[in-house]
PADOPA-45714 format. One record per residue: residue in one letter; x, y, z negated of N, C-alpha, C, O in turn. Coordinates in pm, whole numbers, padded with zeros to 5 digits, always signed. Atoms other than C-alpha are relative to their C-alpha. Example, Ala and Ser with C-alpha at 12.3 -4.5 7.8 and 13.67 -1.06 7.14 Angstrom:
// residues 2
a+00089-00119+00000+01230-00450-00780+00090+00120+00000+00194+00118-00066s-00082-00119+00006+01367-00106-00714-00077+00109-00073-00026+00220-00090
This chain:
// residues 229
x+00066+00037-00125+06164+16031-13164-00111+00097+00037-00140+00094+00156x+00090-00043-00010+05895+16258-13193+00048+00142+00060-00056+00201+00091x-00079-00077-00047+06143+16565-13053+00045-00029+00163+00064+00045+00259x-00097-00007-00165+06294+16368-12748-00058-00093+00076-00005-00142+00176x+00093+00081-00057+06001+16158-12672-00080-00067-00091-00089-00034-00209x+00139+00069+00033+05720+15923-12742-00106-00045+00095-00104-00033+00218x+00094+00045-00080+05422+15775-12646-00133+00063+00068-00234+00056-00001x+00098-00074-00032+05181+15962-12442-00163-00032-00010-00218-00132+00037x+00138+00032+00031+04806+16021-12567-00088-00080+00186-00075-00082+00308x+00114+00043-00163+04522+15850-12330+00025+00119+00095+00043+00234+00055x+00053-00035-00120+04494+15973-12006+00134+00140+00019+00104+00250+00063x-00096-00127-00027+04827+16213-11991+00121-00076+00068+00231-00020+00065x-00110+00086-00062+05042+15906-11790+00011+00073+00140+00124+00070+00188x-00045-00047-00124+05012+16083-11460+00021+00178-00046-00009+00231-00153x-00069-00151+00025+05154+16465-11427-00031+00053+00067-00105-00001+00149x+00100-00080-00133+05058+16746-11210+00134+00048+00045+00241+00030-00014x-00111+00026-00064+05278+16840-10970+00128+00142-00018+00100+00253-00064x-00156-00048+00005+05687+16992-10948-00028+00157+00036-00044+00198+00151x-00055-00130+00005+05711+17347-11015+00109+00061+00002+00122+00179+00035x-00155-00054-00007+06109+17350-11059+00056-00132-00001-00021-00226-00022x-00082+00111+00019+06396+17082-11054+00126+00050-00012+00161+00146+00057x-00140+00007+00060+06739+17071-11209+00058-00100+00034+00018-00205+00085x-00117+00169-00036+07065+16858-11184+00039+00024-00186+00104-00073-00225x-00015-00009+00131+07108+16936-11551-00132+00012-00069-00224+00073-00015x+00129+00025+00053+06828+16843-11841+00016+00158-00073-00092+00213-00094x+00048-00105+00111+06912+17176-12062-00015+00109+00143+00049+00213+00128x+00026-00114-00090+06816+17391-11732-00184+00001-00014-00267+00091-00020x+00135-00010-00009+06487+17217-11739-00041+00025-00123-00162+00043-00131x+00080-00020+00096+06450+17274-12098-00026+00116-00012-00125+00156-00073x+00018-00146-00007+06518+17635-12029-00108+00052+00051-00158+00143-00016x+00107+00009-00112+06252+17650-11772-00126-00029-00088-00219+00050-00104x+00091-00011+00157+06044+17507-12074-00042+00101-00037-00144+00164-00008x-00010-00122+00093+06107+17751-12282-00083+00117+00071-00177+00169+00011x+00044-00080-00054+06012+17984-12043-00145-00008+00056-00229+00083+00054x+00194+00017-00035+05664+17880-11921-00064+00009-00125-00183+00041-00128x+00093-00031+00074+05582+17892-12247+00018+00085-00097-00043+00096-00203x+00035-00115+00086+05701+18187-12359-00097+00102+00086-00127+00210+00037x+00031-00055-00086+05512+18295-12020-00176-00067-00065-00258-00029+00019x+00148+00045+00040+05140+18132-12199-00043-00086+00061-00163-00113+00057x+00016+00134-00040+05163+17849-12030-00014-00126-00122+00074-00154-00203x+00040+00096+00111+04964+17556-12251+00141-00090-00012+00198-00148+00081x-00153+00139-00008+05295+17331-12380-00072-00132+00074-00014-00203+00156x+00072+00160-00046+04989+17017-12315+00034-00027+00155+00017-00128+00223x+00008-00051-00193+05059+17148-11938+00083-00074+00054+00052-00147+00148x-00094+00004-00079+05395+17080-11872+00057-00138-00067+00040-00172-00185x-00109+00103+00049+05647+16751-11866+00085+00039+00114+00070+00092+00225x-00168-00002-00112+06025+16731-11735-00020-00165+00005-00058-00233-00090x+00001+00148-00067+06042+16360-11505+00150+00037+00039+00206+00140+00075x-00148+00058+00020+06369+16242-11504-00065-00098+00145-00163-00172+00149x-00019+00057-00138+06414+16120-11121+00178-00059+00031+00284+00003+00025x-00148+00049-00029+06709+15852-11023+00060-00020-00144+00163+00034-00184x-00048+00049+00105+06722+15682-11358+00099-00087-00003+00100-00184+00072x-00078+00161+00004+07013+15465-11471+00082+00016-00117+00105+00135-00142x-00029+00042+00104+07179+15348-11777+00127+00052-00013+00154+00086+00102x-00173-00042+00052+07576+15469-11913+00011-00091-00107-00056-00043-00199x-00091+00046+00058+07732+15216-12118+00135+00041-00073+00233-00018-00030x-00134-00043+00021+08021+15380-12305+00061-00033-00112+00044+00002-00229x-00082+00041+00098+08264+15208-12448+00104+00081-00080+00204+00135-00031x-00087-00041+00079+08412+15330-12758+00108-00048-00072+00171+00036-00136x-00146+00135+00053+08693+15067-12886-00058-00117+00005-00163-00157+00055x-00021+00192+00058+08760+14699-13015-00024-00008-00096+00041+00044-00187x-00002+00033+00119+08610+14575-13247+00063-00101-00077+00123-00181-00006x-00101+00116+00042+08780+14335-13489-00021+00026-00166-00072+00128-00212x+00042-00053+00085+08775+14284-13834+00035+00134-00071-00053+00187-00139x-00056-00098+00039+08972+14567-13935-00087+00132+00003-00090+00215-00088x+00086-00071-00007+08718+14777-13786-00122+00011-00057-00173+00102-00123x+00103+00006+00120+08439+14638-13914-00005+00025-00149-00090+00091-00209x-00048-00025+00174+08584+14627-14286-00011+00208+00001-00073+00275-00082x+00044-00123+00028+08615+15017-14186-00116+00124-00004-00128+00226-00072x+00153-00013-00011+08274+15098-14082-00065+00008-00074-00135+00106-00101x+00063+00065+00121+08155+14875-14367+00004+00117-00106-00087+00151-00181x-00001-00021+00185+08350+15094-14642-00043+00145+00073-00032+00232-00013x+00077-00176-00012+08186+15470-14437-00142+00001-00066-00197+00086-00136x+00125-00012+00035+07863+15319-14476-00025-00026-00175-00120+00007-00245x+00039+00052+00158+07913+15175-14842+00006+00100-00094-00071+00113-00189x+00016-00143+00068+08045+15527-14960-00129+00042-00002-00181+00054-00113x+00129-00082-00018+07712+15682-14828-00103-00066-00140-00145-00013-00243x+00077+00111+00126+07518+15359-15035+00033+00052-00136-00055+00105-00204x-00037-00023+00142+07732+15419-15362-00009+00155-00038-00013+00185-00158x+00023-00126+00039+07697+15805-15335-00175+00013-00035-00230+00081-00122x+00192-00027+00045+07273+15758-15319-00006-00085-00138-00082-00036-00222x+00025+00040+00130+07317+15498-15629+00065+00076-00092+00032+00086-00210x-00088-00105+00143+07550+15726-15820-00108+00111-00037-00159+00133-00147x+00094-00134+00035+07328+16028-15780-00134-00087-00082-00158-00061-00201x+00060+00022+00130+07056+15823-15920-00053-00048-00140-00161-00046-00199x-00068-00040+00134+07239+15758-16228-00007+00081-00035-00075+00096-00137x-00002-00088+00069+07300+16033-16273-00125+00078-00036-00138+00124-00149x+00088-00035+00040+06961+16170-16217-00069-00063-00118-00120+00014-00200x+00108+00034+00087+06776+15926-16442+00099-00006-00122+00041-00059-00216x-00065-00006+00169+07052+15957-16762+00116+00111+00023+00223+00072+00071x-00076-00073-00030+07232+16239-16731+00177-00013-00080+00285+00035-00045x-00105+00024+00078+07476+16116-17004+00068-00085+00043+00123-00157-00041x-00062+00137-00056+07629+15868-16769+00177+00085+00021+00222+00183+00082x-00176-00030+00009+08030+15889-16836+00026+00007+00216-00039-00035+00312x-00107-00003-00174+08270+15963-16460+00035-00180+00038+00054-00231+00148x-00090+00121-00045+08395+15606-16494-00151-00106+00081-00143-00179+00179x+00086+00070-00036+08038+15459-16460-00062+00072+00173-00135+00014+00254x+00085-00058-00118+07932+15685-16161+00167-00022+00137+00156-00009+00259x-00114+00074-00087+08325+15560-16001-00036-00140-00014-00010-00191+00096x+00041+00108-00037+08204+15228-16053-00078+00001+00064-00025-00018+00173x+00159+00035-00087+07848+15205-15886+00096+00075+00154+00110+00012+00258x-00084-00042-00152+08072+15435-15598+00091-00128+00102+00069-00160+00218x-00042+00127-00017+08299+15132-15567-00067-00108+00035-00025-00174+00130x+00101+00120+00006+08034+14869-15598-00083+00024+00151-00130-00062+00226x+00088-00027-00132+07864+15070-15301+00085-00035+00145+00024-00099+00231x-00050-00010-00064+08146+15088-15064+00060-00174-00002+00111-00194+00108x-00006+00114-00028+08222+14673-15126-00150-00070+00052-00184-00177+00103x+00133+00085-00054+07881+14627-15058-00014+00038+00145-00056-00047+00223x+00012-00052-00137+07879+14805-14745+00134-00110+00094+00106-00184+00188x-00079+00073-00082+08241+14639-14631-00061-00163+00032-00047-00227+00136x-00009+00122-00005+08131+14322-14695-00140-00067+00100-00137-00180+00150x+00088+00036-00046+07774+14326-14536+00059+00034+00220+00025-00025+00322x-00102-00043-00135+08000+14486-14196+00013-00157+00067-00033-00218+00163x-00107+00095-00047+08207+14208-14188-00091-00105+00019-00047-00167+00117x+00080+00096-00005+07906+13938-14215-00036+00027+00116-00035-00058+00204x+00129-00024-00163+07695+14141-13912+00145-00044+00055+00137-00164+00079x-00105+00051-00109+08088+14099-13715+00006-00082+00011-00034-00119+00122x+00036+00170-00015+08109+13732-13785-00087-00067+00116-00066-00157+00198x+00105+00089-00083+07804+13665-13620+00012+00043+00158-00031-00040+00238x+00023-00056-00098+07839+13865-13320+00135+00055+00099+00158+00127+00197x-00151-00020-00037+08177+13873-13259+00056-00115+00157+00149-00105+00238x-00009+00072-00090+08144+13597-13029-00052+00064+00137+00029+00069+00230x+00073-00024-00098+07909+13727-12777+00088+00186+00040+00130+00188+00156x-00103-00132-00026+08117+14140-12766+00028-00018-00100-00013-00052-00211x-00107-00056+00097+08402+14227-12865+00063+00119+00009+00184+00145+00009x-00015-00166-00047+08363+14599-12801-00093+00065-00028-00202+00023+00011x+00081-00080+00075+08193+14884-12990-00046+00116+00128+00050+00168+00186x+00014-00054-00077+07981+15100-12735-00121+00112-00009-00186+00097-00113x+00135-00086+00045+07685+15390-12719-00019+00006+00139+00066+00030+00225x+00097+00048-00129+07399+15312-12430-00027+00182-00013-00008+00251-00112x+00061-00153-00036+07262+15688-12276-00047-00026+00144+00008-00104+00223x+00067+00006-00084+07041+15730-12025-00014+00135+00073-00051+00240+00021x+00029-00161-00071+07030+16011-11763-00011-00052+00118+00005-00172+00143x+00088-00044-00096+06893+16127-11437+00087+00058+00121+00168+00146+00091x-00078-00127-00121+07049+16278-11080-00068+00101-00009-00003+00201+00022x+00039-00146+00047+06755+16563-11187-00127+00006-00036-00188-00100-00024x+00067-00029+00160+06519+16662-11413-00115+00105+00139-00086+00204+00207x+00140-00092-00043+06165+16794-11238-00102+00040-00143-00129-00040-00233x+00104-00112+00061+05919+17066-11436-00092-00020+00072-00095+00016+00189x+00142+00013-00059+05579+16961-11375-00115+00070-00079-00112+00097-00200x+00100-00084+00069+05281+17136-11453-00180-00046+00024-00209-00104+00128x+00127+00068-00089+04875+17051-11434-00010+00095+00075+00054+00199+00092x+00027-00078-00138+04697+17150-11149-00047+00165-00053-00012+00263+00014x+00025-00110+00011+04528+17441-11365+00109+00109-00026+00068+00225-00030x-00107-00138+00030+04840+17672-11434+00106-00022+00078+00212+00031+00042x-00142+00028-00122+05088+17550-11125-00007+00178+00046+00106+00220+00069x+00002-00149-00068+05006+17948-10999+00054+00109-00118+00109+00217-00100x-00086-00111+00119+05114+18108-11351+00133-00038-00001+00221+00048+00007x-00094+00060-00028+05371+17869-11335+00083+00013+00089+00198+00015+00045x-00069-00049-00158+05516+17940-10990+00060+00158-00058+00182+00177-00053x-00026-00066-00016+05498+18291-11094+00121+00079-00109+00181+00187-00116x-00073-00014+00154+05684+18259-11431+00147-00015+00103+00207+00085+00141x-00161+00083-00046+06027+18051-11255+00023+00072+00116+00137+00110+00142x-00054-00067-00139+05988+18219-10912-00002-00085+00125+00029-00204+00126x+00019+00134-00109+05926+18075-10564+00155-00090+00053+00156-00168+00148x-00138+00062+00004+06341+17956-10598+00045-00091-00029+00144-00152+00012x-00027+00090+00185+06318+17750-10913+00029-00158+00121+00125-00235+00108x+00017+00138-00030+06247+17443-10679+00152-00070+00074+00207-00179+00058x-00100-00005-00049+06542+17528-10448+00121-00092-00089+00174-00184-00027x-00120+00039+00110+06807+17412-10729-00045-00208+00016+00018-00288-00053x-00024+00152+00021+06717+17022-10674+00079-00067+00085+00068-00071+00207x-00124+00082-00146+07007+16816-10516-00107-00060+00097-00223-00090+00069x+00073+00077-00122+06893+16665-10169+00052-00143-00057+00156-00185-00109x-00011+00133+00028+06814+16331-10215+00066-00043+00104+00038-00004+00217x-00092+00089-00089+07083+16097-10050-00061-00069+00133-00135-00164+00109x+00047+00070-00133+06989+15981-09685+00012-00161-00012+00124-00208-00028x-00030+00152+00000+06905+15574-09690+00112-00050+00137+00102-00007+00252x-00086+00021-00068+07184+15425-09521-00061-00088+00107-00167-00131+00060x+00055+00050-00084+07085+15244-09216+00121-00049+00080+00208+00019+00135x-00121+00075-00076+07309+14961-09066-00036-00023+00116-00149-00067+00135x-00011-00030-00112+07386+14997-08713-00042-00138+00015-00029-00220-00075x+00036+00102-00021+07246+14724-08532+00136-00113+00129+00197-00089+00233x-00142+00079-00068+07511+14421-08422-00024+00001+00164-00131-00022+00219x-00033+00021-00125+07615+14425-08085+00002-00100+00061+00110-00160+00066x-00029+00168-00080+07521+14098-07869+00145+00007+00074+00182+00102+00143x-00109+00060-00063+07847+13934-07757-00042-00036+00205-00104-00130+00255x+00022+00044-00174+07841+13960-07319+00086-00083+00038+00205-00086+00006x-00058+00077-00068+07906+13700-07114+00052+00016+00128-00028+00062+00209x-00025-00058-00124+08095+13748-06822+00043-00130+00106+00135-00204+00070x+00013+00079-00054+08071+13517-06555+00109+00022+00106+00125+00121+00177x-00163-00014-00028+08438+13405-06425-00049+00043+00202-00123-00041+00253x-00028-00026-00170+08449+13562-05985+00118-00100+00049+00239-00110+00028x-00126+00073-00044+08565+13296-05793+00115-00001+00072+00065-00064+00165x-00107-00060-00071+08900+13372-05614-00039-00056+00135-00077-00170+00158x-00034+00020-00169+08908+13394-05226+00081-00126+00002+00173-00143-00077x-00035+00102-00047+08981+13060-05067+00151+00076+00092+00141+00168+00173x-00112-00060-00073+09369+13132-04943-00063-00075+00153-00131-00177+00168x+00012+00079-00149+09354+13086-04533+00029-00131+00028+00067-00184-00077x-00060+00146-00080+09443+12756-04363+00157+00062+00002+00190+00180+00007x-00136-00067-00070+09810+12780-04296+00039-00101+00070+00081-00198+00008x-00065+00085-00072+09909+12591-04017+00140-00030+00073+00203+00037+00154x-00151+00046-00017+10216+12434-03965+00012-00121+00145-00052-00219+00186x-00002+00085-00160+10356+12308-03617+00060-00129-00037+00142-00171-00118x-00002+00194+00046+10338+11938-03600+00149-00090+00003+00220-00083+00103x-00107+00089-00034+10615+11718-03623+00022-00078+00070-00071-00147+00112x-00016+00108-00144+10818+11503-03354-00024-00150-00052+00038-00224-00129x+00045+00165+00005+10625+11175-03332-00119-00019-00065-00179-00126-00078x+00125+00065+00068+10328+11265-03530-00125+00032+00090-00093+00128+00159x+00169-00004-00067+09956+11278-03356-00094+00112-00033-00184+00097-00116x+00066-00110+00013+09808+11567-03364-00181-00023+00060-00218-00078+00164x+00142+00069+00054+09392+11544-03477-00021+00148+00097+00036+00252+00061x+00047-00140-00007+09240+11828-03253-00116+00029-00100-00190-00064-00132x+00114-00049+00079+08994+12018-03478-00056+00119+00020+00012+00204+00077x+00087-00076-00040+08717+12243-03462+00046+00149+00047+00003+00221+00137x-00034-00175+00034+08875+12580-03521+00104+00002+00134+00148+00111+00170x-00074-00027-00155+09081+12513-03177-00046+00035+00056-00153-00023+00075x+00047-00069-00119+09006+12703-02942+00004-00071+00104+00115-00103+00148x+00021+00094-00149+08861+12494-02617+00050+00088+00097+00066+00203+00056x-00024-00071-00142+08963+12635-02269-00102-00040+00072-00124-00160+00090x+00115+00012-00103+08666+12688-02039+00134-00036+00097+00257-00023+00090x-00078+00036-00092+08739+12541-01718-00004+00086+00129-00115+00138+00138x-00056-00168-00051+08857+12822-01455-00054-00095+00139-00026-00211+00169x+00039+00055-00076+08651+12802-01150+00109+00043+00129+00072+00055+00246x-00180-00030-00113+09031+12889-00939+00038-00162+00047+00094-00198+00150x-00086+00102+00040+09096+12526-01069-00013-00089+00203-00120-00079+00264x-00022+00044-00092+09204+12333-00719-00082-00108+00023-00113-00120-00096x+00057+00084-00026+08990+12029-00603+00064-00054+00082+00121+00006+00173x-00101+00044-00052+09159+11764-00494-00056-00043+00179-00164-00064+00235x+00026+00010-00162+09236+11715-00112-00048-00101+00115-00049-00224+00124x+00112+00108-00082+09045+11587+00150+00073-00095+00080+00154-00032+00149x-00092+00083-00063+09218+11279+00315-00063+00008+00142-00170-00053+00136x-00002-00042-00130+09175+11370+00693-00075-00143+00077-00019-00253+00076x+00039+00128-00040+08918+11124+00880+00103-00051+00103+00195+00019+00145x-00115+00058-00061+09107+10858+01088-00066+00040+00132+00016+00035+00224x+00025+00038-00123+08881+10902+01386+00047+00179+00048+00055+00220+00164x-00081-00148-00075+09034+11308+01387+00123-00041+00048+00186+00005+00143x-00150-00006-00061+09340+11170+01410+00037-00021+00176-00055-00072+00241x-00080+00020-00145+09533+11151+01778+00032-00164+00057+00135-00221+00020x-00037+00138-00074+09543+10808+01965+00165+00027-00031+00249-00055+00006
């Protein structure tokens, strides 16, 4: 831990600011390397890991079979550290005794396997290795050596960081229009000539006839006293 991290002394939680950025971590370690083969203080500089997120990677099924094999890698390792020190503390220890304790190591290992699977077998049932990485890796520097710094990587170095992804922005919904139904033209009147015997209603839309001042007035009946004995 003390190689690929740790806990930072008092007062070194904030960083001074981005001198270079990578999409790969061994670019920024290069970049490292280089500021301080350039006399840049190491206390100076940290790489920030920007756009963190977790990898999960599953490596098989577990089952007992697996476990039992696990068990007998690790129990070899066990029975090889008790053999050796047999052998260190009596050197007169016969082959058969330093194949036993070997044996004894590799059942102790299967068997403690198979106990941790038991228990945990319920909850996964899949053997996996967690890793953690970054969309890119910034080179930061304090404020006192950002100008040696600049001049070490080059005014480029920064160039190399992917563009961060544009936030997506959802179009805004479209109100539903109402369209208000146009009422159809009233078809004309259609008039139909009346039938024999029915009564015809005069109505407005008839056309009146003024009365024609030609019209005749009726005639004057001739006094009797014009008339002729």
């Amino acid at each position: 831990m003390s190689m690929m991290g740790g806990r930072l002394p008092p007062g070194r939680e904030i960083v001074g600011p981005t001198v270079a950025s990578f999409s790969k971590y061994e670019s920024a370690q290069k970049a490292v390397s280089a500021l301080i083969a350039g006399e840049v203080p190491a206390r100076d500089i940290a790489i920030v890991g920007q756009g963190l997120r977790s990898i999960e990677r599953v490596t098989g099924r577990l089952g007992y079979a697996t476990a039992a094999r696990s068990g007998a890698i690790n129990g070899l390792l066990l029975g090889l550290f008790f053999s050796a020190i047999f052998v260190l503390g009596s050197p007169a220890v016969s082959i058969p005794v330093f194949v036993g304790v070997l044996f004894v190591g590799i059942a102790i290992g299967m068997l403690l396997s198979l106990v941790t699977y038991s228990f945990v077998r319920r909850r996964r049932d899949f053997a996996s290795v967690m890793q953690v990485v970054a969309d890119y890796y910034e080179v930061t520097v304090a404020d006192t050596s950002v100008h040696r710094a600049r001049q070490i990587l080059g005014p480029n170095a920064v160039a190399e960081s992917p563009a961060a992804p544009a936030p997506v922005v959802a179009a805004p919904l479209a109100r539903p229009t109402t369209t208000t139904p146009t009422p159809a033209p009233a078809d004309p009147a259609v008039h139909e000539p009346p039938r024999y015997g029915e009564r015809v209603v005069p109505t407005d839309d008839a056309p009146t006839e003024a009365p024609s001042g030609d019209a005749s007035s009726p005639a004057e009946t001739p006094d009797e006293s014009d008339r002729p004995a």
